[in-house]
Structure formats: C-alpha cells, structure tokens
ZADO-1210 file (C-alpha; in nm, 4 decimals, padded with zeros to 6 digits):
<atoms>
<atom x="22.4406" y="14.3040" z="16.2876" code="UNK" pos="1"/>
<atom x="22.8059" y="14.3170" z="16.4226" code="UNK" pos="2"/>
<atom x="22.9375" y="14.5583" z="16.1563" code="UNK" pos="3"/>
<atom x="22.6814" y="14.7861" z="16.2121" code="UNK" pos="4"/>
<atom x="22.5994" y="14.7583" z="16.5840" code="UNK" pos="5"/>
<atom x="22.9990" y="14.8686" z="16.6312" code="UNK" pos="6"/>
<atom x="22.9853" y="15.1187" z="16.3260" code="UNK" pos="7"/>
<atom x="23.1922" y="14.8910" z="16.1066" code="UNK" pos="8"/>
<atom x="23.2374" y="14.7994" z="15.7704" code="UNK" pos="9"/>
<atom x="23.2252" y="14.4458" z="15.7165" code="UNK" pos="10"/>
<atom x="23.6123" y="14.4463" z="15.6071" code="UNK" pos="11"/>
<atom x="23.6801" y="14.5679" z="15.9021" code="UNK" pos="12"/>
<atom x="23.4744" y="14.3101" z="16.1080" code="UNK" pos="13"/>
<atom x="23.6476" y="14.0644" z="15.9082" code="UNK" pos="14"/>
<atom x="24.0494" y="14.1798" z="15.9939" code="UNK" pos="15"/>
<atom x="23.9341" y="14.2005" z="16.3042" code="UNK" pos="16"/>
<atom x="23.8224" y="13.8324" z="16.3514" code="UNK" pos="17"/>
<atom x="24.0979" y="13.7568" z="16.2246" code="UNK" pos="18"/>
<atom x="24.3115" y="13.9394" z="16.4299" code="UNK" pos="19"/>
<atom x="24.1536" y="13.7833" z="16.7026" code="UNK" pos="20"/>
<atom x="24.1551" y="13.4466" z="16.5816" code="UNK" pos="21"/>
<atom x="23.7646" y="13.3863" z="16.5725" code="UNK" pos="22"/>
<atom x="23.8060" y="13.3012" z="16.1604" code="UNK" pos="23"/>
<atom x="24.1276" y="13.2144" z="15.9108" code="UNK" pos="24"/>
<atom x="24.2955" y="13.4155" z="15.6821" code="UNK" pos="25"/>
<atom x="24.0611" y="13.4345" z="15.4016" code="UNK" pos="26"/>
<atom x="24.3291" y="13.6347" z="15.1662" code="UNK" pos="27"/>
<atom x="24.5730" y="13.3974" z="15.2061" code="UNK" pos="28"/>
<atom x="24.6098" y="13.1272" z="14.9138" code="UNK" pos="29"/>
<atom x="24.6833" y="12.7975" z="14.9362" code="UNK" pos="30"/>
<atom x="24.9766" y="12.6192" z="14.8350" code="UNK" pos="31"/>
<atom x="24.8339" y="12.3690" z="14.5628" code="UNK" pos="32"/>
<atom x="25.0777" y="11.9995" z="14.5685" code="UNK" pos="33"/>
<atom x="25.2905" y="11.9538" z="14.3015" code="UNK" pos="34"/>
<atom x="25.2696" y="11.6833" z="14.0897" code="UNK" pos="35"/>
<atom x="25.5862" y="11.5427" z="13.9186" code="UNK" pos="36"/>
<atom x="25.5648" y="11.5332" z="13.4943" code="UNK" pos="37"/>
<atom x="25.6646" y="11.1628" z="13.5729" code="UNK" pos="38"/>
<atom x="25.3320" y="11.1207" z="13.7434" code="UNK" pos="39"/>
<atom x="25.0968" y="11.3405" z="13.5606" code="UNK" pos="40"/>
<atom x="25.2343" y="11.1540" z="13.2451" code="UNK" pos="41"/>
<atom x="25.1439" y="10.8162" z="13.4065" code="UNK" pos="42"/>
<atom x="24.8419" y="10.9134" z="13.5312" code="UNK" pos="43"/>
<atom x="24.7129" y="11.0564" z="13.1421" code="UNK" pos="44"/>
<atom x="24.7338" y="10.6937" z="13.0134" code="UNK" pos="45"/>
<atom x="24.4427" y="10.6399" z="12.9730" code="UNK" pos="46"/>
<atom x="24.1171" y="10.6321" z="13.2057" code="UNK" pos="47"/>
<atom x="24.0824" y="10.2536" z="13.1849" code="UNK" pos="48"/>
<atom x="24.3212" y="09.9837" z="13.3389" code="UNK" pos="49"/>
<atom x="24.3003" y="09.6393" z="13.4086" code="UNK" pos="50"/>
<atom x="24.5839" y="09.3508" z="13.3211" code="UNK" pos="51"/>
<atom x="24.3750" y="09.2014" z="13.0857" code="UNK" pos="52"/>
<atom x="24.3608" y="09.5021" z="12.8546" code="UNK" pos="53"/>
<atom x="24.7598" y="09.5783" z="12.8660" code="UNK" pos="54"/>
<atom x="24.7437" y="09.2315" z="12.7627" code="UNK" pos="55"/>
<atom x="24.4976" y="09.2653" z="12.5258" code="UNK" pos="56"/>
<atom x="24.6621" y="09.5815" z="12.3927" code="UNK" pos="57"/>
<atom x="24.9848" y="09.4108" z="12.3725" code="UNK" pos="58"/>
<atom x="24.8448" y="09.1007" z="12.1692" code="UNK" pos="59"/>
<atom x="24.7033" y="09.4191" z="11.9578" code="UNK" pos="60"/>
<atom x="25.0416" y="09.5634" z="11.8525" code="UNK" pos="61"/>
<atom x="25.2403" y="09.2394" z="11.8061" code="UNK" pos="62"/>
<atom x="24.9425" y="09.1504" z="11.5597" code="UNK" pos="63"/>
<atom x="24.9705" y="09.5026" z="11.3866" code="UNK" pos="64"/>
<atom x="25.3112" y="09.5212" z="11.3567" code="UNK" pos="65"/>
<atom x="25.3070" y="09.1401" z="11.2079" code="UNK" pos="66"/>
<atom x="25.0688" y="09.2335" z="10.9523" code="UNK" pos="67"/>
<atom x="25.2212" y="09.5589" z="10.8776" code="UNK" pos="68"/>
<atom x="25.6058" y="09.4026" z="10.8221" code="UNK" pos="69"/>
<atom x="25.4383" y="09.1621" z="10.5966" code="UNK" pos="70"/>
<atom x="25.2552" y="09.3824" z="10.4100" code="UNK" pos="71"/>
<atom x="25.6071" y="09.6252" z="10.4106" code="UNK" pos="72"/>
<atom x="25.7954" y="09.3308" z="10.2522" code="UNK" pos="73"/>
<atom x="25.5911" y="09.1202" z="10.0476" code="UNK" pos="74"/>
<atom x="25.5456" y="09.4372" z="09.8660" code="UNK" pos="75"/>
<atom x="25.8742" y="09.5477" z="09.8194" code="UNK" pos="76"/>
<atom x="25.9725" y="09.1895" z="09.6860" code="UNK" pos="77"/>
<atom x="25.6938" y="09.2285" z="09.3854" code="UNK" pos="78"/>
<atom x="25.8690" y="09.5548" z="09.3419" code="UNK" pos="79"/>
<atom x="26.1523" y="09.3570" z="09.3099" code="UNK" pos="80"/>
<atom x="26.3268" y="09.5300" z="09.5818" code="UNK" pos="81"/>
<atom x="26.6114" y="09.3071" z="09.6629" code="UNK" pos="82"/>
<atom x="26.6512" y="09.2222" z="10.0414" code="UNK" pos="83"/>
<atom x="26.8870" y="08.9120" z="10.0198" code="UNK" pos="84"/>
<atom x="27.2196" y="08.9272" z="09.9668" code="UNK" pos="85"/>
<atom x="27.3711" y="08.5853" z="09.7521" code="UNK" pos="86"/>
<atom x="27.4962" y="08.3170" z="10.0256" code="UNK" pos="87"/>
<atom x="27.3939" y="08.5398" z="10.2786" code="UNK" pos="88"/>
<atom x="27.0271" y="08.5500" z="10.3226" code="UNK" pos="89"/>
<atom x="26.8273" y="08.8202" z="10.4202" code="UNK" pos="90"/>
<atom x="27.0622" y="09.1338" z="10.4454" code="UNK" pos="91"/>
<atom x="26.9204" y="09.4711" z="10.3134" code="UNK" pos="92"/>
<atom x="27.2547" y="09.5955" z="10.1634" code="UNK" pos="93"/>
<atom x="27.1270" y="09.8687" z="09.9578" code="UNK" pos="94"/>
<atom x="27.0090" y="10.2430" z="10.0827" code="UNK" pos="95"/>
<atom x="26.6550" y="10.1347" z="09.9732" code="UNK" pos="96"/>
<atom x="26.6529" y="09.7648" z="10.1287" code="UNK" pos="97"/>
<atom x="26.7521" y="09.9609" z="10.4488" code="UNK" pos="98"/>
<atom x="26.4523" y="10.1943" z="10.3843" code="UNK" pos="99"/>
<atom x="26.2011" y="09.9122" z="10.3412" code="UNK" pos="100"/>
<atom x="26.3470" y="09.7020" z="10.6753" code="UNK" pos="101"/>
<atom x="26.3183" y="10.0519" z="10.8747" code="UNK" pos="102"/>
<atom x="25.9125" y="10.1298" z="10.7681" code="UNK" pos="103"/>
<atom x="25.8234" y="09.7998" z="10.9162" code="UNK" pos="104"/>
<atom x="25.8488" y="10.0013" z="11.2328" code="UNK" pos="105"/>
<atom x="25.5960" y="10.1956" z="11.1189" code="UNK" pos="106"/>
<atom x="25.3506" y="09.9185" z="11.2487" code="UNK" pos="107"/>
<atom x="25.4682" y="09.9428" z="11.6016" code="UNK" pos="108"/>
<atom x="25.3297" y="10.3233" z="11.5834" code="UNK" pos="109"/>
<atom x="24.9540" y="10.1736" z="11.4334" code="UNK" pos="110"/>
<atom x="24.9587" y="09.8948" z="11.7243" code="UNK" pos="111"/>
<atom x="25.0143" y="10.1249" z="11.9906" code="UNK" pos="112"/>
<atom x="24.7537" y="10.4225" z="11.8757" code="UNK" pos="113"/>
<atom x="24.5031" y="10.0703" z="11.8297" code="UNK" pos="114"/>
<atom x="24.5600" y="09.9663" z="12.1173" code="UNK" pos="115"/>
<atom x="24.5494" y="10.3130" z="12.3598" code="UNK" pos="116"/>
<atom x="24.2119" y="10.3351" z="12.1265" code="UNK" pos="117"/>
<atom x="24.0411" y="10.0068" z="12.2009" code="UNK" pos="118"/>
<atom x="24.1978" y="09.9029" z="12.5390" code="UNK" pos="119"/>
<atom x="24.2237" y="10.2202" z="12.7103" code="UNK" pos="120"/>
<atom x="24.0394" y="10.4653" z="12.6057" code="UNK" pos="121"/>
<atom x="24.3137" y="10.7242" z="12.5374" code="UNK" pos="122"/>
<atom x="24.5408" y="10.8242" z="12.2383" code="UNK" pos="123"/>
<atom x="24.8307" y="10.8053" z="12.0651" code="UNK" pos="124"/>
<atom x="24.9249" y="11.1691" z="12.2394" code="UNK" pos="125"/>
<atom x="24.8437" y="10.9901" z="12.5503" code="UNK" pos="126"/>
<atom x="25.2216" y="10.7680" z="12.5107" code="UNK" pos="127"/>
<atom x="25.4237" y="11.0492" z="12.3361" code="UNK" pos="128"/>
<atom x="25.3337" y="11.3194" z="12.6330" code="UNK" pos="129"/>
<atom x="25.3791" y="11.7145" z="12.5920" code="UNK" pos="130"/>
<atom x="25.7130" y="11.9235" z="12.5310" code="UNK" pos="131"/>
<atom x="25.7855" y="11.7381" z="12.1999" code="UNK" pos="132"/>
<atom x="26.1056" y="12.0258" z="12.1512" code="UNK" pos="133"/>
<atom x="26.3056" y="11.7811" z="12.3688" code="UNK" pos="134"/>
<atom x="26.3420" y="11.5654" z="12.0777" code="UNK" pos="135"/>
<atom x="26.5765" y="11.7828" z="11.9885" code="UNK" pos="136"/>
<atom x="26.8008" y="11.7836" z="12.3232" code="UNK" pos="137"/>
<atom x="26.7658" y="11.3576" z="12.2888" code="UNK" pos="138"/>
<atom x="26.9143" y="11.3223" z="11.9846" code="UNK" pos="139"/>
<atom x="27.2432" y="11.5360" z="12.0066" code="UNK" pos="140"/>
<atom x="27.2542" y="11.3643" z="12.3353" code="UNK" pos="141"/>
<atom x="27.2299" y="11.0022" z="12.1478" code="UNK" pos="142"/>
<atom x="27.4730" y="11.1343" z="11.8451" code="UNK" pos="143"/>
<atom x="27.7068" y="11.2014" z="12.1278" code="UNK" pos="144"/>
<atom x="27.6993" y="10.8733" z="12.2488" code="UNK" pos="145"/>
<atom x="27.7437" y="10.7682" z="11.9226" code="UNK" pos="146"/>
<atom x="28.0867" y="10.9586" z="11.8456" code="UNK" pos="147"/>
<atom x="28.1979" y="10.8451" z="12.2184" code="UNK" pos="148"/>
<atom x="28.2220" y="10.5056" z="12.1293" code="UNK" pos="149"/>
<atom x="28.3645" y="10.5191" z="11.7743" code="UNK" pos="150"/>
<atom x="28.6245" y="10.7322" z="11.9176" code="UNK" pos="151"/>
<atom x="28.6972" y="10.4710" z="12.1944" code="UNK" pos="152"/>
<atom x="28.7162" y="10.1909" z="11.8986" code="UNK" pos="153"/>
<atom x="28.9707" y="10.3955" z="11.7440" code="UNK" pos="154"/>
<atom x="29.1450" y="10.5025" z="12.0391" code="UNK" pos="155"/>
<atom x="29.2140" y="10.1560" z="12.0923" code="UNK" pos="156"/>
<atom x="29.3750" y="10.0402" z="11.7644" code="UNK" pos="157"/>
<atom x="29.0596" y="09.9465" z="11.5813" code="UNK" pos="158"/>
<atom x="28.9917" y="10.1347" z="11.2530" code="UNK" pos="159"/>
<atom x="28.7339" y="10.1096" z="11.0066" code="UNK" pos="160"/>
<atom x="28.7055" y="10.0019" z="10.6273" code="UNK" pos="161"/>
<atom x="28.5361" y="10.2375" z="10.3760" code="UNK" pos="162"/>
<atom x="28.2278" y="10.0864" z="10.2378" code="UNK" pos="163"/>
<atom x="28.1255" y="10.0727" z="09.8793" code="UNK" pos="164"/>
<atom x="27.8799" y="10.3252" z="09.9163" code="UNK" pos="165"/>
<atom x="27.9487" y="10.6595" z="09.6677" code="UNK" pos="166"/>
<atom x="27.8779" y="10.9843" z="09.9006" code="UNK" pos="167"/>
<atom x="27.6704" y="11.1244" z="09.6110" code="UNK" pos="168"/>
<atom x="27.4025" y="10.8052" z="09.6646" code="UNK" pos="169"/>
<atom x="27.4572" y="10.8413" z="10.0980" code="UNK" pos="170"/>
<atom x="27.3841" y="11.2749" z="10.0420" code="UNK" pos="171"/>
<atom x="27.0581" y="11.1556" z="09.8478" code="UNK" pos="172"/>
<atom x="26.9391" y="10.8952" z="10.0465" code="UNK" pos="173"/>
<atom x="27.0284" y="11.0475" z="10.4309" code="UNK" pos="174"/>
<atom x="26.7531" y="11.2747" z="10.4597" code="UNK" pos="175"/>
<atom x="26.4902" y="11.0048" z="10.4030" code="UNK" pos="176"/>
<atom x="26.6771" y="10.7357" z="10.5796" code="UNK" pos="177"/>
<atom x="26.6939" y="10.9539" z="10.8640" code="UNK" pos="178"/>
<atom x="26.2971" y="11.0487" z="10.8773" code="UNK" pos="179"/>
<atom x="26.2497" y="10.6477" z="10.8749" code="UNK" pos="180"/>
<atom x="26.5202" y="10.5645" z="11.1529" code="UNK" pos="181"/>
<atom x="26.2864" y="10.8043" z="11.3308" code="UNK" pos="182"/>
<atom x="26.0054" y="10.6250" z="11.2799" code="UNK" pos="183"/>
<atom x="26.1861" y="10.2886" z="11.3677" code="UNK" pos="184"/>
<atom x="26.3396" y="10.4410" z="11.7240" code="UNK" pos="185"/>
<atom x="26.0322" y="10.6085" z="11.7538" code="UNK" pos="186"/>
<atom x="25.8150" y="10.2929" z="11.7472" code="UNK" pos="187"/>
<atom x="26.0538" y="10.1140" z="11.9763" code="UNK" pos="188"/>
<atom x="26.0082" y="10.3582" z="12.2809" code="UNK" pos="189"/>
<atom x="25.6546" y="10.3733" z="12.1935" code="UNK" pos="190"/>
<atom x="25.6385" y="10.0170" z="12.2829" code="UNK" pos="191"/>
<atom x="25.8747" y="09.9451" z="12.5526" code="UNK" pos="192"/>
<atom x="25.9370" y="10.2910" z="12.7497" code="UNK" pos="193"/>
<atom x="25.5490" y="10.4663" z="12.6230" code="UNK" pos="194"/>
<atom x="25.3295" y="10.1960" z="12.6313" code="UNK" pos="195"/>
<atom x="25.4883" y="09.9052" z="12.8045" code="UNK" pos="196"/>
<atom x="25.6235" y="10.1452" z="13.0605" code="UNK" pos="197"/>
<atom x="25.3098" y="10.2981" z="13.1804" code="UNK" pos="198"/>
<atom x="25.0859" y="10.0289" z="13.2190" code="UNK" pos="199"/>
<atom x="25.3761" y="09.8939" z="13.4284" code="UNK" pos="200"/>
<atom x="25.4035" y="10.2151" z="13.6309" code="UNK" pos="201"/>
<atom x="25.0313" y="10.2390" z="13.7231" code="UNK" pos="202"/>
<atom x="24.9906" y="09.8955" z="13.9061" code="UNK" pos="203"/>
<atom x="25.3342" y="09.8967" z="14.0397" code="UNK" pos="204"/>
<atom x="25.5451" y="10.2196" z="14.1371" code="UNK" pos="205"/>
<atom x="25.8603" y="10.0655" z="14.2134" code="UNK" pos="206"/>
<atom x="26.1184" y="10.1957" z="13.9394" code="UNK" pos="207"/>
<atom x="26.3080" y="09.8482" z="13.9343" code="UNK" pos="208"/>
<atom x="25.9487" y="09.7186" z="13.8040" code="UNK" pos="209"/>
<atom x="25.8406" y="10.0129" z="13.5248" code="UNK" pos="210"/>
<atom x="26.1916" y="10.0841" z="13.3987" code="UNK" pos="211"/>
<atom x="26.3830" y="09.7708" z="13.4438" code="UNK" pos="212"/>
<atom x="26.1364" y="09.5213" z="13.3027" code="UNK" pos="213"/>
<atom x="26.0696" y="09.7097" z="12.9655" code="UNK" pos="214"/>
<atom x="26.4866" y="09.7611" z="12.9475" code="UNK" pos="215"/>
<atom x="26.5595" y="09.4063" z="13.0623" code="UNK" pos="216"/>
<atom x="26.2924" y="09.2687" z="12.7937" code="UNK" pos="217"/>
<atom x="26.4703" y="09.4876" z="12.4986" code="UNK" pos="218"/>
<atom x="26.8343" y="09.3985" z="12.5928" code="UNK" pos="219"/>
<atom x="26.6716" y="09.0050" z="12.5787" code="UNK" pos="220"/>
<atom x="26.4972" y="09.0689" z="12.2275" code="UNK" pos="221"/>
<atom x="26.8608" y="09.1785" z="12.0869" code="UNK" pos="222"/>
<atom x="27.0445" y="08.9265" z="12.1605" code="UNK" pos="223"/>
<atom x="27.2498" y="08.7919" z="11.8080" code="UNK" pos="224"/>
<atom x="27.3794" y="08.4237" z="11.8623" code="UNK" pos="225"/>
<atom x="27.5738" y="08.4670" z="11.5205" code="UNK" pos="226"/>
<atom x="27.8277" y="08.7259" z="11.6932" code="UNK" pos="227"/>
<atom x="28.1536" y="08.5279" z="11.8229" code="UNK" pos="228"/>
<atom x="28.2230" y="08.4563" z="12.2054" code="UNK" pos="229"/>
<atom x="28.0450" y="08.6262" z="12.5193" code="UNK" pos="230"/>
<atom x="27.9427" y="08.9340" z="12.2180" code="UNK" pos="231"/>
<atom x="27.6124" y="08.8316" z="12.2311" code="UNK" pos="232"/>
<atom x="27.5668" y="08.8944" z="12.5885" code="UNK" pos="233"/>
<atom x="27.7544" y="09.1935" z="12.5560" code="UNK" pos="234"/>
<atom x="27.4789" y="09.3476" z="12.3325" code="UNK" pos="235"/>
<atom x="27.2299" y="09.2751" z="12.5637" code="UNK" pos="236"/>
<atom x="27.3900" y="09.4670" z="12.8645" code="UNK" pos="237"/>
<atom x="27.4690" y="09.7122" z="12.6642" code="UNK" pos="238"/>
<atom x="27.1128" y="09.7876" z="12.4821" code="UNK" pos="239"/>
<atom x="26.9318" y="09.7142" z="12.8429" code="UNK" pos="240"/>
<atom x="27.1444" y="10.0251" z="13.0147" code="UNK" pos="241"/>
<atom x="27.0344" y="10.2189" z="12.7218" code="UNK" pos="242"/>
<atom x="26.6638" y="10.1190" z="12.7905" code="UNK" pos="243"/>
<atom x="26.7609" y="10.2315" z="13.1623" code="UNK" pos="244"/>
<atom x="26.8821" y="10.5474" z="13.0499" code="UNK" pos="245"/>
<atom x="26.6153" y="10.6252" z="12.7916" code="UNK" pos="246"/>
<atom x="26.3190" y="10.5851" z="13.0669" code="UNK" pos="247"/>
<atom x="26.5045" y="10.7990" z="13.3088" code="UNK" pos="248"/>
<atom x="26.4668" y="11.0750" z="13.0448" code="UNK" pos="249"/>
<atom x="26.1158" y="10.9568" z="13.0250" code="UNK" pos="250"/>
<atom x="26.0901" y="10.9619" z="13.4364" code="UNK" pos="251"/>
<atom x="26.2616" y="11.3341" z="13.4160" code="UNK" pos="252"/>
<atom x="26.0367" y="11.5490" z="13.1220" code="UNK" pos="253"/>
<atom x="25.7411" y="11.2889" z="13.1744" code="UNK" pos="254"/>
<atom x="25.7447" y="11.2430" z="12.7616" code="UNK" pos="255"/>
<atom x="25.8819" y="11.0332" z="12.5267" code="UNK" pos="256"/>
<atom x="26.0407" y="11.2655" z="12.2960" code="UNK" pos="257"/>
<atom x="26.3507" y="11.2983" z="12.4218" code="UNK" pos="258"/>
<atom x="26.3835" y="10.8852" z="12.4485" code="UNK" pos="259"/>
<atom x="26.2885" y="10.8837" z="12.0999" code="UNK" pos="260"/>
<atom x="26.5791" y="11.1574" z="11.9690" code="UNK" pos="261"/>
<atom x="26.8097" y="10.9532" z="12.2175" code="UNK" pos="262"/>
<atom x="26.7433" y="10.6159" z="12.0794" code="UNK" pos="263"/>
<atom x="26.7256" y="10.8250" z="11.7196" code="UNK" pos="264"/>
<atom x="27.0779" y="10.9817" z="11.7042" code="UNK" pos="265"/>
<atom x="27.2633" y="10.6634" z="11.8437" code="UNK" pos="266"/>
<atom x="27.0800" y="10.4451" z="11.5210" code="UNK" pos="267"/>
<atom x="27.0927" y="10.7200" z="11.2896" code="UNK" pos="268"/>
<atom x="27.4996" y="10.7194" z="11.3685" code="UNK" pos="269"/>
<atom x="27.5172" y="10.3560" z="11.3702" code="UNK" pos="270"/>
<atom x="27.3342" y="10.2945" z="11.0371" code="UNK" pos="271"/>
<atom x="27.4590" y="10.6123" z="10.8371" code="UNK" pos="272"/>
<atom x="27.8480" y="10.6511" z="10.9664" code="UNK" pos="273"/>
<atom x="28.0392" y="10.3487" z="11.0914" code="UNK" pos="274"/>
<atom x="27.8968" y="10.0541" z="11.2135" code="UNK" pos="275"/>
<atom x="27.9904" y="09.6893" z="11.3182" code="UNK" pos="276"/>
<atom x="28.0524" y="09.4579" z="11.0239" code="UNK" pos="277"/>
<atom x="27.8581" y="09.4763" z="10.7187" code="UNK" pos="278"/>
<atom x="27.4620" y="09.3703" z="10.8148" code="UNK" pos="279"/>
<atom x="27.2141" y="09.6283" z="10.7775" code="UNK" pos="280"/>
<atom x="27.5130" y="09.8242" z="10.5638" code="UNK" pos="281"/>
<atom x="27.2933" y="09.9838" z="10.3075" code="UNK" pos="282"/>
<atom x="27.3800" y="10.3312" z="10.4492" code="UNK" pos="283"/>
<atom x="27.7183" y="10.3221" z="10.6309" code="UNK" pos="284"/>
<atom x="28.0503" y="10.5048" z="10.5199" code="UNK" pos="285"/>
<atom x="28.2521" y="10.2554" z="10.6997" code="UNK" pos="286"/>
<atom x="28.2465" y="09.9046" z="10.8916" code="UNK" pos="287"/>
<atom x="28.4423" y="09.8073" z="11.1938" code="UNK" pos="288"/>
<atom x="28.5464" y="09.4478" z="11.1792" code="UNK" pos="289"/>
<atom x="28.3208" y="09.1908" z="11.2727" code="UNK" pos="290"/>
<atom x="28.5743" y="08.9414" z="11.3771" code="UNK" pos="291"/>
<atom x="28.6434" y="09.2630" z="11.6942" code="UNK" pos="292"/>
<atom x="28.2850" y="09.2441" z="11.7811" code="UNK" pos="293"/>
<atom x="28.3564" y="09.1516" z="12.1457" code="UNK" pos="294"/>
<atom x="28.5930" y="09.3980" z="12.2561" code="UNK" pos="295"/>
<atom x="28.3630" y="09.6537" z="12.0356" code="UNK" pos="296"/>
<atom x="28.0597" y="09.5709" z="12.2031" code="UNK" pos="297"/>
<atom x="28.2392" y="09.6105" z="12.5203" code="UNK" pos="298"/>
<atom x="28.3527" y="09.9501" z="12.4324" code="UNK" pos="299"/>
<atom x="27.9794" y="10.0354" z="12.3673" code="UNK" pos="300"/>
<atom x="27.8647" y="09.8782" z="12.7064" code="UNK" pos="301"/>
<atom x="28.0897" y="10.1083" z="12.8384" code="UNK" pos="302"/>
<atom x="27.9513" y="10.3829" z="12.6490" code="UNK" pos="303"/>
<atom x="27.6124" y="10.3236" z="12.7694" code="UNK" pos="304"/>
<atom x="27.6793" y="10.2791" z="13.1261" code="UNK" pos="305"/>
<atom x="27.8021" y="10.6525" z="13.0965" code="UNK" pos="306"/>
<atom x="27.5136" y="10.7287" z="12.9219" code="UNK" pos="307"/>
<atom x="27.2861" y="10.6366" z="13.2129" code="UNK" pos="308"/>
<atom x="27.5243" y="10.7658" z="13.4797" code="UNK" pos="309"/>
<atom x="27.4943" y="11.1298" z="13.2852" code="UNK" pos="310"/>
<atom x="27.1225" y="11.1165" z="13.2629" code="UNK" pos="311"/>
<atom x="27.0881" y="11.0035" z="13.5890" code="UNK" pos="312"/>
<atom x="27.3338" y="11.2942" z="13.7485" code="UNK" pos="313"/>
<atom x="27.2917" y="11.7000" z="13.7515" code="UNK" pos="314"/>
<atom x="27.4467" y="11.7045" z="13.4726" code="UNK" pos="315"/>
<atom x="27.1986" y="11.5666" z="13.2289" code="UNK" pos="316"/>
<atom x="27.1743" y="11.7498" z="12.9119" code="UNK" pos="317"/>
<atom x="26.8297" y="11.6767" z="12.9324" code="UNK" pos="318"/>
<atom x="26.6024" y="11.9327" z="13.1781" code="UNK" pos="319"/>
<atom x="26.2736" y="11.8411" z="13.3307" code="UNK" pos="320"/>
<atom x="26.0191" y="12.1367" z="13.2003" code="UNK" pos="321"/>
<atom x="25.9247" y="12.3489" z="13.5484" code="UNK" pos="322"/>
<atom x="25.6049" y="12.2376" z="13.7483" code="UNK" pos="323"/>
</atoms>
C-alpha cells in the first residue's frame, strides 16, 4: 500500500493528503444548524396535520369544555352554591361562586389533551413545551402590568371603593383562588396561543397569521356590550395586544409557560386586588367605578401596548433558553 510502500503510518498518509488537498479535513466537525425553540416547538405538535383535524380537534374542545362547565355548575347549584346575585342575574359574588366560575376552565385543559390525543397524535406536553421555570418570570411580569395600570387609574384622579370582603375570608380563600385562576389563564393560552397557535404556525409561517389570528379572535370573544360608550371596543384592543404580547413570549422560549404566568398574574391582580366595578367581585379588596370604565379601559390599553413593546424589545424580562 501507500503507507507502507513510503514507510508511513497511515496517520501520516492521511495529514499528508490532506495537506495536499487529495481528501478533507476529517478532524474537523461540522457546524450542525440551529433551530429556533419557536420552531422546534412548532414542529413537536404533533406528527399528524391536516385542516380537517385542527378542525376536528377544535369541535373536540368546544364540546369538552361545554360539557365540563355544565357539569361545573349544575353541580354547584344542587350544592346550593349561589351564583346569582338578586336583580342581577348571574354574578358569582362570593369567594366560592368565583371558585366554581374559574374550574369551568378546567375543561379547556381536557379538550385540548383530547384533542392533541385523537387528532394529532401528540400530548398535552406537546402544547405546554419544555422550561416550565419561566412560569415564574411570566407572572411577575403580568403582576407588573397589573400594578402599572392601577397606578395610572389613580394617578389620574380615579380611586377605588373598599369592598365588603373581610381580609380574614380573602387570606383563606387566596391561595386556592389563585391555583384555579391558574388553571383558568392556563386553559386560555392552551387554546388560543398552544393549540390554536400551532396548528396555525405549521401551514402558514407568516407571524401576522399564527399570532394575530388567535389574539384578534380573543380580543373579539371579550367584547362586553353592557360597558358604556366606545368601552367595549376598548376591551377588545386592549385584551388582543395582550394576546400579541403573550405569543411573542411563546415565539421567544418556544413554551407556553411563561404566557400562562403572564396571562396568570394580570387575572390573579384583577380578581384578588382592585378591579373594574363589582362583576366577578367575589375576591377583590376594592372596585374602581364602573360608570369610569372608558377612560379605565383606556388606561389598560395603554398598559398593554407597553406590555408588547417590552416583550418585543431587549429588554424583555423574559429570556429565550440558549440553543
């Protein structure tokens, strides 16, 4: 052979091939591509596709999370669990009527793990993603949010009106109404920026299609006619540039954990501290009048257009895990 015609080893032979060009670099490694958390998150959805099973999966969860709220409520009413208010209608104005209208949510969670099951062959782990510590980093983020815009309502001559709540009842009931605001923000981004958002992302990669489409549809589905003047609109705008902002978190740790502890703190403020009027008051410490709904609501839109500017800029609190 070569090697030992010229009194080589074959190490040497092969250094020297190289040397001269006659073969590559054989101790060199090559660099593997990178692939974005964003996309390996899209791309674990699931190994089957198809519009007629997001559609299918879709029809899945509204029908679980139908069933489930039923079952939640016709329940608590043979308990006797009062979830009307006199003259008022429905209004869960009690710590545990706001407990009882919160596990409904709990359906979305079934729908979705029924639906990755049945329609695309994945799991429930599938939607949430990995790195489930930036749960943690989502919800201070949200509770900031929070404080932002009740210090804005202040700042600008509204005030608040302590509720009839007694702290000793709020201490004893904020631990579990805190789990199950969890489980209500948490089945909310499963649906709109876990499930709703991939299937979206994986037949079309445009981000005005996979981010703005699930936000646009959950600013739509909270829109209140009973709040006065252009209010209603206002709480649109102002939950669809959260649903921007939560699935750029989702587009920058490729999870849903931190969307959930965003979406988490800003509830868990709104339904345990101060909110807007007196609906869904079970929990609060204090209301802000409802009659100031509009320029409140604009306060908030402001809030949330900061909100997505931050999480969108250098400066997001939030860190996208290393590749």
């Amino acid at each position: 052979s070569y090697c030992h015609g010229h009194g080589l080893t074959c190490e040497e032979t092969l250094r020297r091939r190289q040397h001269e060009g006659y073969c590559p670099d054989m101790t060199a490694t090559r660099e593997r591509p990178t692939i974005s958390p964003f996309a390996r998150y899209i791309a674990n959805a699931g190994p089957k596709r198809g519009f007629w099973r997001a559609a299918m999966g879709l029809g899945l969860i509204l029908i679980v999370w139908i069933g489930w709220t039923a079952l939640v409520l016709w329940s608590a009413m043979d308990a006797g669990i009062g979830l009307e208010r006199p003259g008022r209608g429905f209004d869960p104005g009690t710590p545990l009527a706001l407990a009882v209208v919160l596990a409904t949510f709990g359906g979305l969670w079934g729908g979705v793990w029924l639906a990755m099951r049945l329609c695309h062959g994945g799991g429930l782990g599938s939607v949430l993603g990995p790195r489930v510590r930036s749960i943690w980093a989502g919800l201070a983020l949200g509770l900031l949010a929070y404080a932002l815009s009740v210090v804005l309502a202040m700042a600008v001559g509204i005030t608040p009106t302590r509720t009839a709540l007694d702290l000793s009842s709020w201490a004893v009931w904020l631990l579990p109404t805190a789990l199950l605001v969890a489980v209500q923000a948490g089945g909310e981004e499963l649906l709109f920026r876990g499930y709703l958002l991939q299937r979206l992302a994986r037949g079309l990669r445009h981000p005005l299609i996979w981010a703005g489409v699930p936000a646009l549809l959950f600013g739509l589905l909270h829109y209140d006619p009973s709040l006065p003047g252009v209010a209603g609109v206002l709480y649109v705008a102002t939950t669809a540039m959260f649903g921007l902002a939560a699935a750029v978190l989702v587009w920058r740790t490729g999870a849903l954990w931190a969307a959930i502890g965003l979406h988490t703190g800003i509830n868990l403020g709104g339904l345990t501290g101060i909110g807007i009027g007196d609906f869904l008051a079970g929990m609060q410490l204090g209301a802000l009048p409802k009659a100031e709904s509009e320029r409140l609501l604009a306060l908030d839109a402001l809030t949330s257009l900061a909100l997505l500017v931050l999480v969108c800029s250098r400066w997001c609190p939030v860190r996208a895990p290393q590749r």
